[in-house]
C-alpha positions as CSV (number, residue, x, y, z in Angstrom):
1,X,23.2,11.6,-10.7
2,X,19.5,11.6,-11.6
3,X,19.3,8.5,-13.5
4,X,21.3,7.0,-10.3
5,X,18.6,8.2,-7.9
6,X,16.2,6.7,-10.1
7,X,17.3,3.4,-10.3
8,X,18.9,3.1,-6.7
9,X,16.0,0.9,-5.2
10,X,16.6,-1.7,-7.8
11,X,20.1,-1.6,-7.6
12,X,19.7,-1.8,-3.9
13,X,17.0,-4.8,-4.5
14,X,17.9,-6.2,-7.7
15,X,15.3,-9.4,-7.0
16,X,12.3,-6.6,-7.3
17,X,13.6,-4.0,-9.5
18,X,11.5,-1.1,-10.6
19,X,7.5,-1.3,-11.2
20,X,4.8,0.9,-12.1
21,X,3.5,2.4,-8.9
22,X,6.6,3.1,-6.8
23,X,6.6,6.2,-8.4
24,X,3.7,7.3,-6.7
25,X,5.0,5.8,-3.3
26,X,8.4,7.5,-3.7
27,X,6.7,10.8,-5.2
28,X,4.3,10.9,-2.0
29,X,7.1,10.2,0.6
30,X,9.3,13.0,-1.3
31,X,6.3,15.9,-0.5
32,X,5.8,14.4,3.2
33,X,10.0,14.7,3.8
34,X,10.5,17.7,2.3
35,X,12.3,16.6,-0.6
36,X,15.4,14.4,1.7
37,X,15.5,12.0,-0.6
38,X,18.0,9.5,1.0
39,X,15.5,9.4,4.0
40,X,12.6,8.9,1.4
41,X,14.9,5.9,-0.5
42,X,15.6,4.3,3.5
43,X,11.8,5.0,4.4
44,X,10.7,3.0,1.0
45,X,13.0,0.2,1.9
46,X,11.6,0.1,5.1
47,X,8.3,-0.4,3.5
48,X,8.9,-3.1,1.5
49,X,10.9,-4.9,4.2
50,X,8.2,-4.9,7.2
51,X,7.5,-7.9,8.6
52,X,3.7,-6.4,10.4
53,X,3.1,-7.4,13.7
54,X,-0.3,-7.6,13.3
55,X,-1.5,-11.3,13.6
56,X,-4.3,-11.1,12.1
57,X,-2.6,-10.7,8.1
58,X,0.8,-11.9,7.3
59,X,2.3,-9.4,5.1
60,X,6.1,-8.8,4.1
61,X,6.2,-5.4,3.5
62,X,5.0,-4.4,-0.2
63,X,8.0,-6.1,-1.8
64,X,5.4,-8.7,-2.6
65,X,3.5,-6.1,-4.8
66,X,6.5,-5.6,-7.2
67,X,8.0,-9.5,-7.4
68,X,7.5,-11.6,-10.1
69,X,3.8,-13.0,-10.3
70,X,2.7,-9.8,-8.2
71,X,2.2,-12.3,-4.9
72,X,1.7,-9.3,-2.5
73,X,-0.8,-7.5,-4.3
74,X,-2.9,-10.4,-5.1
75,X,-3.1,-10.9,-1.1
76,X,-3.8,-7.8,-0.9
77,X,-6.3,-7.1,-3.6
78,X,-8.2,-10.3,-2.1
79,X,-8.5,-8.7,1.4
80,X,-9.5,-5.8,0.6
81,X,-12.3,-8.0,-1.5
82,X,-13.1,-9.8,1.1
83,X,-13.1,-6.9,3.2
84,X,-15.8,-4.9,0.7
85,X,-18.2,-7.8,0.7
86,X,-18.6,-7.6,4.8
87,X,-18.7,-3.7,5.0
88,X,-20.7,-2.8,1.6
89,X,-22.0,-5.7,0.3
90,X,-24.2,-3.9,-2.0
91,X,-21.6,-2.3,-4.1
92,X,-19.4,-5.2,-4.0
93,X,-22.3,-7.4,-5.4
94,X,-23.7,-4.4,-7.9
95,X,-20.0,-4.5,-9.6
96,X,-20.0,-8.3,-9.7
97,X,-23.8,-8.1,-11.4
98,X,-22.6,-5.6,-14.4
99,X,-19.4,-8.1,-14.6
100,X,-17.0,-5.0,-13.4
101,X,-13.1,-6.7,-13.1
102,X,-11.5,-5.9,-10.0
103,X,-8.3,-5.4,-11.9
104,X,-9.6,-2.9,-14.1
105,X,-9.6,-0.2,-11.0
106,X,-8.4,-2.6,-7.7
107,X,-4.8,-2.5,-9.1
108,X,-4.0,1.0,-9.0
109,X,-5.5,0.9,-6.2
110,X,-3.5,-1.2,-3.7
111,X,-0.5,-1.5,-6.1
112,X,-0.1,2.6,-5.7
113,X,-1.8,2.3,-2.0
114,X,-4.4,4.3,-3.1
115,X,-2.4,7.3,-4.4
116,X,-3.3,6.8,-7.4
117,X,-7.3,7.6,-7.0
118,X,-7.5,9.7,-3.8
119,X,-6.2,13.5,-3.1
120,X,-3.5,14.4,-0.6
121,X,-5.8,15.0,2.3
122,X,-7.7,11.7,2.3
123,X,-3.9,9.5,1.3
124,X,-2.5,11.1,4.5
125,X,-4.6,10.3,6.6
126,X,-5.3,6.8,5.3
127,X,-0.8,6.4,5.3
128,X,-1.4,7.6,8.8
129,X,-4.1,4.7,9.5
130,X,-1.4,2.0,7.8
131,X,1.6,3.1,9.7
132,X,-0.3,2.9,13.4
133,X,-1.8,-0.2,11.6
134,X,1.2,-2.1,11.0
135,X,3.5,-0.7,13.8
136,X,1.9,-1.6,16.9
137,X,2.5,-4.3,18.8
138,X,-1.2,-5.2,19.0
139,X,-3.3,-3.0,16.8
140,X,-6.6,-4.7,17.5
141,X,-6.4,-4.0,21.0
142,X,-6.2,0.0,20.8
143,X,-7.8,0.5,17.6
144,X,-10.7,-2.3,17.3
145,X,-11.0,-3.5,13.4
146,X,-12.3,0.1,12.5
147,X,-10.9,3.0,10.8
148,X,-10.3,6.0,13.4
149,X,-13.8,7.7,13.0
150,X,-13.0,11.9,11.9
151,X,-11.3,14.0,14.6
């Protein structure tokens, strides 16, 4: 029974298997349900499945962070790169000056989407930003490019 539940993404996927860092995503999606885990299993498949409608980045789901050769994650990890040096170009070029990796924290980062390194509050609301992110038809046009400022 428990071992089952365990493995029954990468029996259901056996191309991705199991990595470091679905754990967090699984973990996460079990608090938000209430603990219904075959809804949990179908909402994580359902997140590494999406095809985003968002023209702007071409993501398949995070499948991609899990495959062999991580190709996913290292899309991601550059975005979000790229994304740093527009909007705070001073830290991005502070940790490049003291020779910081990216993988040393970025990883966890993105690989756990964020999880790892944020509380509850802030992960819920960013989740929140991802899923009106990714499932609307045109995301640009009722969000701009901008996280929602605080309510």
């Amino acid at each position: 029974g428990d071992v089952y539940k365990r493995q029954a993404y990468a029996l259901y996927n056996p191309n991705v298997g199991y990595c470091q860092g679905m754990n967090f995503m699984v973990g996460f999606l079990m608090i938000l349900s209430g603990y219904r885990e075959e809804e949990v299993f179908w909402v994580f498949v359902a997140l590494t499945k999406y095809k985003t409608a968002n023209d702007q980045i071409q993501m398949n789901g995070i499948e991609g962070f899990y495959m062999d050769g991580f190709p996913g994650l290292l899309v991601a990890m550059r975005l979000f790169k790229e994304a740093m040096a527009i909007c705070t170009p001073e830290i991005k070029n502070r940790l490049d000056d003291v020779g910081f990796p990216d993988e040393l924290w970025l990883l966890k980062w993105i690989s756990t989407l964020f999880l790892y390194s944020l509380p509850m509050s802030m992960c819920i609301r960013l989740w929140d930003y991802f899923c009106l992110l990714y499932t609307s038809p045109s995301p640009r046009d009722q969000r701009g490019s901008r996280m929602p400022s605080s309510a």
